[in-house]
N, C-alpha and C positions, 0 to 999 in steps of 0.2 A: 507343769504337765499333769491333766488328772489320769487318775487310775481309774480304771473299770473293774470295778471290784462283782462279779458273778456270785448271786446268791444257789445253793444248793450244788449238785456237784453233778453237771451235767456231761456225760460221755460221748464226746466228738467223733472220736477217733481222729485221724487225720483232716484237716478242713481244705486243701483242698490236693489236687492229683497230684502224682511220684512225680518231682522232680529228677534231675538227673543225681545219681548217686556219682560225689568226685572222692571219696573216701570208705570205704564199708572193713572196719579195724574190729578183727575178732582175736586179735593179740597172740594168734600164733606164733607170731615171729615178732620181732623189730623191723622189718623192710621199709616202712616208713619213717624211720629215727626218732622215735619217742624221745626223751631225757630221761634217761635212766642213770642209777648212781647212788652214792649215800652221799650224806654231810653231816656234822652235829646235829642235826636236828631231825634229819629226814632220811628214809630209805626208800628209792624206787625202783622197781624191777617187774620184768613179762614173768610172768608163773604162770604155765597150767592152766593160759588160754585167757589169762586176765590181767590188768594192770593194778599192783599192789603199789600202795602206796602207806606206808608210814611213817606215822610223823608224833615225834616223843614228847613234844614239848608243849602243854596247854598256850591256844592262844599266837601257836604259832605253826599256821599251816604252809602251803605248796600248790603253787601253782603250775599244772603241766601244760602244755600246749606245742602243737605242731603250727604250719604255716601254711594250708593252699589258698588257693589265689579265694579271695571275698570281694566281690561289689556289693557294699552295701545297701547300693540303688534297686537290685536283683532281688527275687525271690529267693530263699532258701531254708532251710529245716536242719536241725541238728538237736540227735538225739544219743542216752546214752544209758544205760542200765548201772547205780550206783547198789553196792552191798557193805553196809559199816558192821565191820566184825567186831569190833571193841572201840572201846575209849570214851568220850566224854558225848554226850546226845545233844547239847544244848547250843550247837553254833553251826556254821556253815559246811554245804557241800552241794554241789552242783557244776552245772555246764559253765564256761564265761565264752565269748565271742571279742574279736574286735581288739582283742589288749599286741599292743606296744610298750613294753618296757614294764610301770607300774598302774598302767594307764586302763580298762579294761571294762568290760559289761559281765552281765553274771548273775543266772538264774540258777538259785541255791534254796533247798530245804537244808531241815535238821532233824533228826530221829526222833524229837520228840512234838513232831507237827508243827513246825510253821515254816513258810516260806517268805523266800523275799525276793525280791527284782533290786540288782545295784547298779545303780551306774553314775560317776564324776558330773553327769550330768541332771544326775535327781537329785532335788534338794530336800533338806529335811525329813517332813514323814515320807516321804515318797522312799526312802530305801528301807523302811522299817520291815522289821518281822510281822508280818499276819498268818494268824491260825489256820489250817486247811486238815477236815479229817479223814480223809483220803488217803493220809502219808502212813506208810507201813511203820512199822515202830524194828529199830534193831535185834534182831539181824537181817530183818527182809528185804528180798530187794523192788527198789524204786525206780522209775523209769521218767526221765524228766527228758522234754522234747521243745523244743522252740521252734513255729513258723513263722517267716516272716512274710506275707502273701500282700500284696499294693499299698506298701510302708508300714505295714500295721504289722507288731507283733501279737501271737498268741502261745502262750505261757500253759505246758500240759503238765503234770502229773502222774502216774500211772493211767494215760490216756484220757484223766478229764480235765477240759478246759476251766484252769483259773482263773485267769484274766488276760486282758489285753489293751494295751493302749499303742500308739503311734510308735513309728521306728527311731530306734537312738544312731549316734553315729557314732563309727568308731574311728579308731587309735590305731588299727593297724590291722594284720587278718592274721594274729593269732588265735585258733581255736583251740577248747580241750576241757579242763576240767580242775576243778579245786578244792582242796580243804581249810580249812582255819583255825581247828584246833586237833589237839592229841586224840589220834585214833586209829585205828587201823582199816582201809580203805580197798575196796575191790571194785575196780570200773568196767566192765564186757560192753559188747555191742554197737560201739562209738559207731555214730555213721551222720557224716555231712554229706549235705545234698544243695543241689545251686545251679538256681536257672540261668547258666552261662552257655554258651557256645566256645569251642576251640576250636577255632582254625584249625584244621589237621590236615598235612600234605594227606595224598592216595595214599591210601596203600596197597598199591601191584607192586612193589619191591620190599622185601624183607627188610626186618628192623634187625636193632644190634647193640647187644648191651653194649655198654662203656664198661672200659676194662681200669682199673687204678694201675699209675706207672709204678707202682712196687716203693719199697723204700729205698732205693736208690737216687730218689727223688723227690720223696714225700716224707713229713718227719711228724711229728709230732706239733711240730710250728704250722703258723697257715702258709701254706703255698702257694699263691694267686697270680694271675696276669701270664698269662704263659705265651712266648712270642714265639713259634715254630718257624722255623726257616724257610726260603722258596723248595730249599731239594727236599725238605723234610729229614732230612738229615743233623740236626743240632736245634736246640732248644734251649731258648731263655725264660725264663722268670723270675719273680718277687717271692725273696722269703721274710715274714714278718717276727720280729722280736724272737729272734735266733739264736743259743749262745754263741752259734759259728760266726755271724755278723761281725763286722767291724767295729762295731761299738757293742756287741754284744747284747743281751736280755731286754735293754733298753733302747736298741736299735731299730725302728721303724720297720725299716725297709731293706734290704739288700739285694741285688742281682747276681743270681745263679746261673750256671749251665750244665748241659750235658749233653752227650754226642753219641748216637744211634750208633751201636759197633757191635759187628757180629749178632746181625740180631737181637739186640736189647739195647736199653740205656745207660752209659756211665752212671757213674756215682758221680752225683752233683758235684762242681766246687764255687765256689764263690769266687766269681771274676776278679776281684780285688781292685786297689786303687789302680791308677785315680777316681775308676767309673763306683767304686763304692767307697765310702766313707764310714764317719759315726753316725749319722744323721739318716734320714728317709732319702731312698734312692729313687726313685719313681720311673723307671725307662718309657716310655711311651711307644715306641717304635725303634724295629732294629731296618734298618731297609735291605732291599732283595738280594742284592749285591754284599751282606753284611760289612762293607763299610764306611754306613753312619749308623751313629744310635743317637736318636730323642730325644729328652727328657722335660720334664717340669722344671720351671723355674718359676719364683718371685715373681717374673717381670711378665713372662710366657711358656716360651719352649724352646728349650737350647739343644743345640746339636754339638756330638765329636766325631770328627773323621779318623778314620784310621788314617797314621803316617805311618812311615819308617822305622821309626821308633817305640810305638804305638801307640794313642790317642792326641789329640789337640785337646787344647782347652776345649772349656764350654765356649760355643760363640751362641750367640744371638738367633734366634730364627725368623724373628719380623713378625709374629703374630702376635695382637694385641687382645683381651679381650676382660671381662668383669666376672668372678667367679665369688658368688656368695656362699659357697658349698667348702666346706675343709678338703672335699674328695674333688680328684677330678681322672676319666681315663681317657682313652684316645690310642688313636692309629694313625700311622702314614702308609697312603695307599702307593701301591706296588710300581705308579709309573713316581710317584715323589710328586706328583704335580695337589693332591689334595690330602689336607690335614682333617681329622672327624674326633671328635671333644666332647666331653658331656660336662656340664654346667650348669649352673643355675643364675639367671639376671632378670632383668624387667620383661629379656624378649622370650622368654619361656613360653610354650602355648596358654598353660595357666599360672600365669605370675599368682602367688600368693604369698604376701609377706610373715602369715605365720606357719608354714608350710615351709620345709626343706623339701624338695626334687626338682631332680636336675633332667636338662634333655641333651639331644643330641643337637650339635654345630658345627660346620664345617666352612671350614675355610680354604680358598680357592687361590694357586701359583700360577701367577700369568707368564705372558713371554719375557717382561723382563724381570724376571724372577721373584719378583712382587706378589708376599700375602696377602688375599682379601679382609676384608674386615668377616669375621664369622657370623654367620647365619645361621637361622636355626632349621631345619629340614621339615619340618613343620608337623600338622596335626595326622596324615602318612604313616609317622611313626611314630611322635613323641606326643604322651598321656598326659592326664593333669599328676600321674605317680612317677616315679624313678624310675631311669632309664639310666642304661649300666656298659661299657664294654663293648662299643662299637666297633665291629671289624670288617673294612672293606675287601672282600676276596681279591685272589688278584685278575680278574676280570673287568673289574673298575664298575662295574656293574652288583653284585649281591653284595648286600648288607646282614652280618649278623651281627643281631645284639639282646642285650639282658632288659627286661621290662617287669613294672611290677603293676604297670597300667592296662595290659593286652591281658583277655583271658587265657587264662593257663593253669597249673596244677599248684606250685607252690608259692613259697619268698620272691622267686624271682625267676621266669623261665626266659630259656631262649629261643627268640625268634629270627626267622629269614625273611626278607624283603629284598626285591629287585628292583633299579634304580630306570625311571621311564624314559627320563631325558635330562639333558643337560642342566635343568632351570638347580635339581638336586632337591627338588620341594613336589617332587611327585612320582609318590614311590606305589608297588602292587602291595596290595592287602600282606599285612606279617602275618605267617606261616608259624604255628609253633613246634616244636621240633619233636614234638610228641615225649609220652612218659616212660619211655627206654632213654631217653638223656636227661628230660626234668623231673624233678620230684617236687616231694613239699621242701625242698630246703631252698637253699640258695645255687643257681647255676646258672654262672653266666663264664664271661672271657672263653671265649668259641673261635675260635682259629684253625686256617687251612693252611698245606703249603698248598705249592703250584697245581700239580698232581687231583687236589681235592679229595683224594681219598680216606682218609684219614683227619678227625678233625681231634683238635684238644680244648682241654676247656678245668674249669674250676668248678668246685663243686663240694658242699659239705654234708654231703650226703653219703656213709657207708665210707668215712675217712679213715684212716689212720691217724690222724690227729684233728687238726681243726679244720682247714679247707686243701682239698687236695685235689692233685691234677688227676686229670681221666683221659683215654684215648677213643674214642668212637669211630665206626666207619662211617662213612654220610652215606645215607640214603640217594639214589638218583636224584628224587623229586626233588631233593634239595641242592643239590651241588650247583657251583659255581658254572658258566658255563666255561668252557676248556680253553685253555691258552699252549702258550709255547715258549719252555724254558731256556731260553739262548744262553749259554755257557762258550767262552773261551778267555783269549788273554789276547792285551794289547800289544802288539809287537813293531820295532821297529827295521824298515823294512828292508834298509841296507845291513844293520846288524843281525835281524833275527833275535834279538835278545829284548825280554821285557822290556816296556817302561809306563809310570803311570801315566792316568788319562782320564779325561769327561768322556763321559759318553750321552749322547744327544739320538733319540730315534722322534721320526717326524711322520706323519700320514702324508703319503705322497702326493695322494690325489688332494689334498688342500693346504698341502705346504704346510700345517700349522703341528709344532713340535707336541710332542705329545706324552713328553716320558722321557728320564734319565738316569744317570750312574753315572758313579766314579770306579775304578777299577783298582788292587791294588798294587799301593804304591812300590812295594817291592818286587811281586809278580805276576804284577800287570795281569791277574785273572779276573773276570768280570761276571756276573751273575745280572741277567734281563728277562723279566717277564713279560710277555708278547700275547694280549687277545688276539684272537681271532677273529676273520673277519675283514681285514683291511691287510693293503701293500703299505711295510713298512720301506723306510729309510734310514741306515743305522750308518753314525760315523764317533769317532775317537776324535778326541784335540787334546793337542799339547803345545806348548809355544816352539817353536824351530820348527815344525813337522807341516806338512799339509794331510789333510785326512783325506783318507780312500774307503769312499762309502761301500757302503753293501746294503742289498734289498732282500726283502723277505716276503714274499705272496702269499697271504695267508688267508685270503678273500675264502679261499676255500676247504680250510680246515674246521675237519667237525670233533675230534678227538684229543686229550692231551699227546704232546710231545715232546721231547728234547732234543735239542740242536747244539751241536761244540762248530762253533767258527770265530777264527780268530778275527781281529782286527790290526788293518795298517797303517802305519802312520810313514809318509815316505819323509825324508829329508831334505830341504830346499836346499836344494842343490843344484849347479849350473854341469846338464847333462842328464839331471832323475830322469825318467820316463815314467809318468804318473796316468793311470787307469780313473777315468772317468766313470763311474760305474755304475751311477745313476741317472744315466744318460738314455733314452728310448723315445725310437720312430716310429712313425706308421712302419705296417710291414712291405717290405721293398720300398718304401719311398724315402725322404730325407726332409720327410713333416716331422718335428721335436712334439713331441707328447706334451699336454699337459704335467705328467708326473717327472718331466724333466725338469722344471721350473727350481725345484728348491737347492738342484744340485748346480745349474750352474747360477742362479742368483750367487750361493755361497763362491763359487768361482769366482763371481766379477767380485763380491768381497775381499778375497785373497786378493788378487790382481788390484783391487783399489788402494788395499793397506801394503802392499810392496808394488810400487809404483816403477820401481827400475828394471823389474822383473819382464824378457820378452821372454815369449813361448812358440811352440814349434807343434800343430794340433796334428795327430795321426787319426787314419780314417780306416777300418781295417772289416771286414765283413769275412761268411762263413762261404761254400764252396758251392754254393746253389743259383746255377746262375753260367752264364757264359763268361769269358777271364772279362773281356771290354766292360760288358753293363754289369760287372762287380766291381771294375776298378774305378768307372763314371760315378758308379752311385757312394762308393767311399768320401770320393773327392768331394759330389754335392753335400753329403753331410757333416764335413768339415765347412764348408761354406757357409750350412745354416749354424753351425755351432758362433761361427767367428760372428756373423749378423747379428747374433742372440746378443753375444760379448759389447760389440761397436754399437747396438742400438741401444744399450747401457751403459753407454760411457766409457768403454774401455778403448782406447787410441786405436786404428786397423796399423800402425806404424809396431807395437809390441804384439802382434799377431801373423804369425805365417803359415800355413799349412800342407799336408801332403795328402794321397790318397793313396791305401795300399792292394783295395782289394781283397781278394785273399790270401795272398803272397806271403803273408806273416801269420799264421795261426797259432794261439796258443796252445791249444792242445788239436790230435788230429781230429778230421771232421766225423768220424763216428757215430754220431748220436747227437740226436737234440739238445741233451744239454751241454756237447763241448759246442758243437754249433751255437751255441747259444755265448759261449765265451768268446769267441771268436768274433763275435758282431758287438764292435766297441770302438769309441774317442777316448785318445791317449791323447798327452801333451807331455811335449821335453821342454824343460828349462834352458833356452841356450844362452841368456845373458842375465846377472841380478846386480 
């Protein structure tokens, strides 16, 4: 690479127009997280409006650096006003860009005139010291500015252009500043600039700091992955290398909790075995219902159910997949039907073999409970950089997740996207969540419950320790859209007393399942989140029981809510009378609905797998109507039910039927919706 080495010292001033300013640091404060601290060797600290740095030791300097977002493909300028108050003249100081780790670019004078250009990338002379007589001699201060304008850098000085050659690439988007040997250092001014664009929701709704969950929750250790509950009510997460762990200071990973009471949060405790051990605990997903919980395995991703007792083994989860990353994180979405992963394989948008980053992949539960082979969601979302902490709301719809490829502020911001259609490879533009939640650090693992009001997230920005959780309100613009929290307990229906159960909710208008739960096992209560939008179909199973569905109309809810209805499971029994209850006609006539289809398909099911089983259909309507053409039109709808049964194979010999009319109401006709109970296909067991 040559150098363009500029005879005489010509005064540019800026070369070309104000970029956007994503940083302007006058050191008033820390709000940006500088690295402050001492060590053997070095002191850093904000003083009086400027960043001090010293460092004792000849030969052995400090590098500072924060993190916002850098495309190095982009234009940008970064500039910084240096003042060396003492110590040694004859070595480095200056701006660096681009460094990862030890890795880094870096335009440096020295007190006593010369400057250099370094970079991993210049070989030989090309990072040497050259003379410049421009440079103020100590203690004066110097003002060094870098633009980078259509790949080309130019290299300023106290505003005269040095030189310039072609753009380097970097290592990572830390920016800041460095010394190299013993002296005492004064930085003012810092200010990066970067012709990027941010996505930004509107803003007609008011933004909202993020609040830290206090030390009841956060320690000193990193706290990450935080899995909020559907009620919002209890909170898990990952605490890393913890003495409270299992295995203690050496211990990876652990799974915490704590429970929302009286307004605030418990004091964390460590779930304990078997769900944590000595080893890294990785929970991936706790599901809506809390109980299953996730995890990483060797193989994939294994799950434990809550029993009686309480947890199962690890089983198996069926999902296969190649992970060149040591990391991986991941969600399970709210109906359990889709699994979302981040990874790193060939099928990556930009596979690159010397390159770690990972993207997002989701894999897909069909009807017979079969994972897909994962996918990746494609260029939509995931960059040729790291993508982090996928979480599907539970609308099955909005995507938030951590990027480090999408313009934004810092390490790693979070963004929202909305899912277009099914294919799951065609999402709207990511939304960043603006700089009231991200900073220059790290922020991702962003999670809602049901509700959406309230979001939490990870964050190592203004911690208590290393990364710590935060609670945010969501902005409208960004919320989830609204669903509906079904709470109750599975009951049986001659006892009334708990028992556990599947639960299965189906879109009625196409029959196709769409979402499930188990409930638990000792009190049979169940937890179900329901978009909006669509007529559900919701039933319970147990082996003895026959399930008594229930429907939910929610074609036309526009707001969250919560619903408690229990579910029933009746007992096969010779003499039950079991409620058909997804059963629906035309109005006054004794035409079956399409949305009948799934309730009595499941019917002839039952009736095929107990075959000795006759039934006895009742036909029973509400009080609107004269007594004749209410008891005619009973009977005809018993009629169409048994045709439904016998033109699917069920014998018309274990079929009989009655018509009641009105004659039998369950509750009085009052009001549309006891009327509306009142108009139903019962069947009695009368032989098995």
């Amino acid at each position: 690479m040559k150098i363009f080495l500029l005879c005489g010292c010509l005064s540019y001033g800026s070369l070309f127009a104000q970029l956007p300013i994503m940083l302007d640091e006058k050191f008033d404060d820390n709000q940006n997280g500088w690295p402050v601290g001492e060590g053997p060797t070095y002191e850093a600290k904000i003083q009086e409006g400027k960043f001090v740095l010293v460092t004792h030791v000849e030969d052995k300097g400090r590098f500072v650096t924060v993190t916002p977002y850098l495309d190095a493909r982009k234009d940008f300028s970064l500039e910084a006003t240096f003042v060396q108050k003492s110590g040694l003249v004859d070595n480095g100081i200056g701006l660096l860009w681009g460094r990862e780790g030890n890795q880094y670019n870096a335009f440096q004078f020295s007190s006593n005139g010369f400057y250099r250009i370094y970079s991993p990338q210049l070989k030989g002379d090309m990072n040497k010291w050259m003379p410049w007589p421009k440079i103020k001699p100590m203690p004066q201060p110097n003002r060094l500015r870098i633009e980078q304008k259509a790949n080309v850098l130019n290299f300023f000085i106290n505003d005269d252009l040095v030189t310039t050659f072609p753009a380097l690439n970097v290592y990572g988007m830390g920016v800041g500043f460095v010394n190299n040997t013993l002296m005492v250092l004064e930085v003012d001014d810092f200010i990066f600039s970067h012709q990027v664009v941010i996505h930004l929701p509107p803003t007609s709704s008011p933004t909202f700091q993020k609040e830290n969950l206090g030390s009841a929750i956060n320690t000193e250790a990193d706290e990450v992955s935080p899995k909020i509950t559907a009620t919002g009510n209890a909170l898990y997460f990952g605490r890393k290398h913890s003495a409270a762990n299992q295995g203690g200071v050496e211990d990876e990973e652990d799974i915490w909790f704590s429970s929302f009471e009286n307004n605030q949060w418990s004091l964390s405790k460590n779930v304990g075995a078997p769900i944590n051990s000595a080893y890294a605990n990785n929970l991936i997903a706790i599901s809506t219902d809390e109980n299953t919980m996730i995890f990483t395995t060797r193989e994939g991703f294994g799950l434990r159910e809550r029993t009686a007792d309480g947890w199962t083994d690890i089983k198996d989860v069926g999902i296969r997949y190649t992970n060149e990353d040591e990391f991986i994180e991941g969600n399970l979405s709210s109906d359990g039907k889709a699994m979302l992963f981040t990874i790193r394989n060939t099928d990556n948008v930009q596979y690159d073999t010397n390159r770690m980053e990972r993207d997002i992949f989701v894999s897909l539960k069909d009807k017979d409970g079969k994972w897909s082979k994962p996918f990746n969601l494609g260029t939509d979302v995931n960059t040729p950089e790291n993508e982090y902490s996928p979480f599907l709301a539970p609308d099955g719809k909005t995507l938030y997740f951590a990027s480090k490829g999408w313009p934004g502020y810092g390490d790693a911001d979070i963004f929202m996207t909305k899912r277009l259609d099914d294919t799951w490879t065609r999402w709207s533009e990511p939304i960043n969540l603006g700089n009231q939640i991200n900073s220059l650090d790290f922020d991702a693992y962003y999670t809602v419950p049901a509700s959406g009001d309230f979001a939490y997230m990870s964050s190592t920005h203004q911690s208590l320790g290393k990364s710590d959780l935060f609670r945010v309100r969501v902005m409208k613009e960004v919320k989830p859209e609204p669903v509906v929290l079904l709470t109750g307990v599975t009951l049986n229906a001659q006892s009334n007393l708990p028992i556990g159960a599947s639960i299965y909710i189906e879109d009625l208008a196409t029959g196709k399942e769409v979402g499930e739960a188990i409930s638990n096992p000792v009190t049979g209560a169940f937890r179900i989140v329901l978009p909006y939008g669509t007529h559900y179909g919701i039933r319970a199973e147990s082996i003895g029981f026959f399930s008594i569905s229930e429907n939910f109309d929610l074609t036309d809810v526009k707001e969250y809510a919560e619903i408690k209805k229990d579910l029933v499971l009746a007992p096969i029994q010779v003499g039950e009378a079991i409620e058909l209850k997804n059963i629906f006609f035309e109005q006054g006539l004794a035409v079956l609905k399409d949305e009948s289809k799934p309730e009595l398909d499941r019917f002839i099911l039952f009736l095929s797998n107990n075959p000795s089983i006759k039934i006895e259909l009742h036909g029973h309507t509400d009080n609107v109507g004269t007594r004749s053409g209410l008891l005619k039109l009973s009977k005809e709808r018993v009629k169409a039910v048994k045709s439904y049964l016998v033109k699917n194979g069920i014998s018309p010999a274990r079929i009989t039927g009655k018509g009641f009319g009105a004659s039998l109401p369950m509750q009085v006709n009052d009001s549309e919706q006891h009327r509306k109970l009142n108009r139903r296909v019962e069947f009695k067991i009368v032989a098995k």
